[in-house]
N, C-alpha and C positions, 0 to 999 in steps of 0.2 A: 624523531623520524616522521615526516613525511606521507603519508597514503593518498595517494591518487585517487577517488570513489569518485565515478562514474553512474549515472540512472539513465538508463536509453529504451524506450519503446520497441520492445520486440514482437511485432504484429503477426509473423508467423508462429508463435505460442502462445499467445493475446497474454501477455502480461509486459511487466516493465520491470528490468535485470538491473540488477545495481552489482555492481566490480569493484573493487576493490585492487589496486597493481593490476589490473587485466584479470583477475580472479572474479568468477562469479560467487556472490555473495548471500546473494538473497533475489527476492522477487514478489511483484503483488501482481495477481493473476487478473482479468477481467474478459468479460463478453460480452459482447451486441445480446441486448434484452429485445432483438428484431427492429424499433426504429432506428432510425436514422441517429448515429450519435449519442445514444444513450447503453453507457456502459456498466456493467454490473459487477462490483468487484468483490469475490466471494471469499478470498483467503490470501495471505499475506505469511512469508516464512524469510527465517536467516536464516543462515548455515548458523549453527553451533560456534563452529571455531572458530567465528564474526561477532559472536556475541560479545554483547556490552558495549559499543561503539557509538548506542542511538544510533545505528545503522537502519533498523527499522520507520525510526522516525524522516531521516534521511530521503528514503527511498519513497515512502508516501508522499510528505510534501513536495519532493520532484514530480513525482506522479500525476499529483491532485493540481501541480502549475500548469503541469504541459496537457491536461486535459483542455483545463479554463481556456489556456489560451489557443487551441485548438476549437474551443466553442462545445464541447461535448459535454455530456449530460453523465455526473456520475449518479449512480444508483448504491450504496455502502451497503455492502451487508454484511466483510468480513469483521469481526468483532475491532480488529487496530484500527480499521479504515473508518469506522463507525466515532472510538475516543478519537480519533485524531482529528476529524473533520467536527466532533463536535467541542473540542477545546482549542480549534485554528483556524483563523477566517483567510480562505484562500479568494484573492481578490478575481472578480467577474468567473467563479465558479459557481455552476448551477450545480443545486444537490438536490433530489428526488427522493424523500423517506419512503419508503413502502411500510404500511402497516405493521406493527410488529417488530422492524429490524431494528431500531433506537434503544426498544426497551430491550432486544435480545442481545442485542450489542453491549448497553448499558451493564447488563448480568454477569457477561462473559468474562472469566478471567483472562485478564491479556498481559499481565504482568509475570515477569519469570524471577528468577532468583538475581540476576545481572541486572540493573537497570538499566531503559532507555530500548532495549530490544523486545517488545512485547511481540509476539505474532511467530519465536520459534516454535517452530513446529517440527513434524518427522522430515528431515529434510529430504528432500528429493530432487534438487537442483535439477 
């Protein structure tokens, strides 16, 4: 079988929705850090009953593309966005460490009992 998954910028909740058959899935949240273009992305969730699919991983690297090629500036600080971006080279994406977030990032358990979906969290779609 088949799944249809879907990543699309949803700017009025400043995050990027992944779907699954028209189902919302998951999501990695972000905000204007105030410049122009430079995005902060703070926390990253599946739904549960997504879990296991590398849906997580999915939904970042769609993410971390359509920043690049939009020109924007991410800033990582939710722990997945942090491993992901630093074991994946997204081509003409700029990243901005701020002090601290690599090695907090680094510490942070992102990994759950399913692989490939690190960043469940309490879901709250």
């Amino acid at each position: 079988m088949t799944n249809d998954i879907d990543v699309t910028r949803n700017d009025g909740k400043s995050r990027y929705d992944i779907t699954v058959d028209g189902v919302l899935a998951g999501f990695t949240e972000f905000f204007h850090d105030g410049g122009p273009g430079r995005l902060i992305f703070p926390h990253t969730e599946i739904d549960p009953a997504f879990g296991g699919r590398g849906l997580g991983t999915t939904l970042v690297a769609r993410a971390m593309a359509d920043v690049a090629e939009r020109g924007e500036i991410v800033i990582p600080v939710c722990p997945f966005v942090v491993k992901y971006l630093k074991e994946h080279d997204v081509p003409g994406l700029t990243v901005e460490w701020r002090p601290g977030d690599r090695e907090v990032g680094e510490a942070a358990p992102t990994d759950e009992p399913t692989p490939g979906d690190e960043g469940v969290g309490n879901w709250r779609g």
